[in-house]
C-alpha positions, 0 to 999 in steps of 0.5 A: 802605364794603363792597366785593364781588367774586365769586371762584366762578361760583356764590353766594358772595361775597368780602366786605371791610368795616370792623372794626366789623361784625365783633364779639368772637365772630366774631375768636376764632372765626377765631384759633380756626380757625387753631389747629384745624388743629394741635390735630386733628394734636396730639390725634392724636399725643397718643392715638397716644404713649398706644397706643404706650406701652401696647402697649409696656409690660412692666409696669403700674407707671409713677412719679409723673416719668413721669406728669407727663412725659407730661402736659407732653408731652401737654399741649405737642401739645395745647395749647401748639402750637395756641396758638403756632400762634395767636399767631404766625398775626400775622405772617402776616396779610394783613388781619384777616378774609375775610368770606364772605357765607353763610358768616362769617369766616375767617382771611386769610394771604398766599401766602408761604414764611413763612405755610405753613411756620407754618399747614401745617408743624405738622400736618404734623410732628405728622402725621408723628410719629403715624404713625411711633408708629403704626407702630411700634405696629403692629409691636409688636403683631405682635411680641407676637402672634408671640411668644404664639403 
């Protein structure tokens, strides 16, 4: 049974129908969409922290704990929140997928407190944090351009 409705006054359509259709590719190509949103955010902060750190290094030399610190950390933005984002995106499901026709699959969360403060939290905080390295970033390169001249 394929139920249509039409949800914008051109073309396209909002299309429901029975899992079956939807193969193995299509489902962790939507999981893959939720968890886009966070790794964009996280891959951001990621390069931000390493600027940061450049533009505020004295010296050159940095110890062994200290690398792998910034490899957990780094991979913690990268990898481990999209992936908690991913899996938690369970909880807020209003049902498996949207089919848009011409379009493909898509995530489908409810409207709920708990559905954005799990999909638009995280960007947002990881945002957030590479902007502040940003700017003190920015600030440091001042200092320093200040200070030689």
């Amino acid at each position: 049974m394929i139920i249509s409705r039409t949800l914008l006054p051109f073309s396209a359509t909002y299309v429901s129908c029975p899992v079956p259709y939807i193969n193995v590719t299509e489902y962790l190509a939507v999981r893959f969409q939720v968890a886009t949103q966070t790794a964009i955010s996280g891959a951001s902060l990621c390069v931000t922290r390493r600027l940061a750190a450049i533009a505020s290094s004295q010296s050159i030399n940095v110890s062994q704990r200290r690398k792998h610190i910034n490899l957990w950390i780094d991979l913690g933005c990268g990898i481990g929140l999209p992936a908690l984002v991913m899996a938690t995106s369970y909880i807020i499901q209003g049902r498996r997928f949207v089919i848009w026709e011409g379009y493909g699959c898509e995530f489908a969360s409810t409207s709920t407190i708990p559905s954005l403060l799990i999909l638009l939290l995280w960007p947002l905080i990881l945002s957030a944090i590479s902007a502040i390295y940003g700017g003190a970033c920015g600030s440091l390169l001042e200092i320093v351009s200040l200070t030689t001249s």
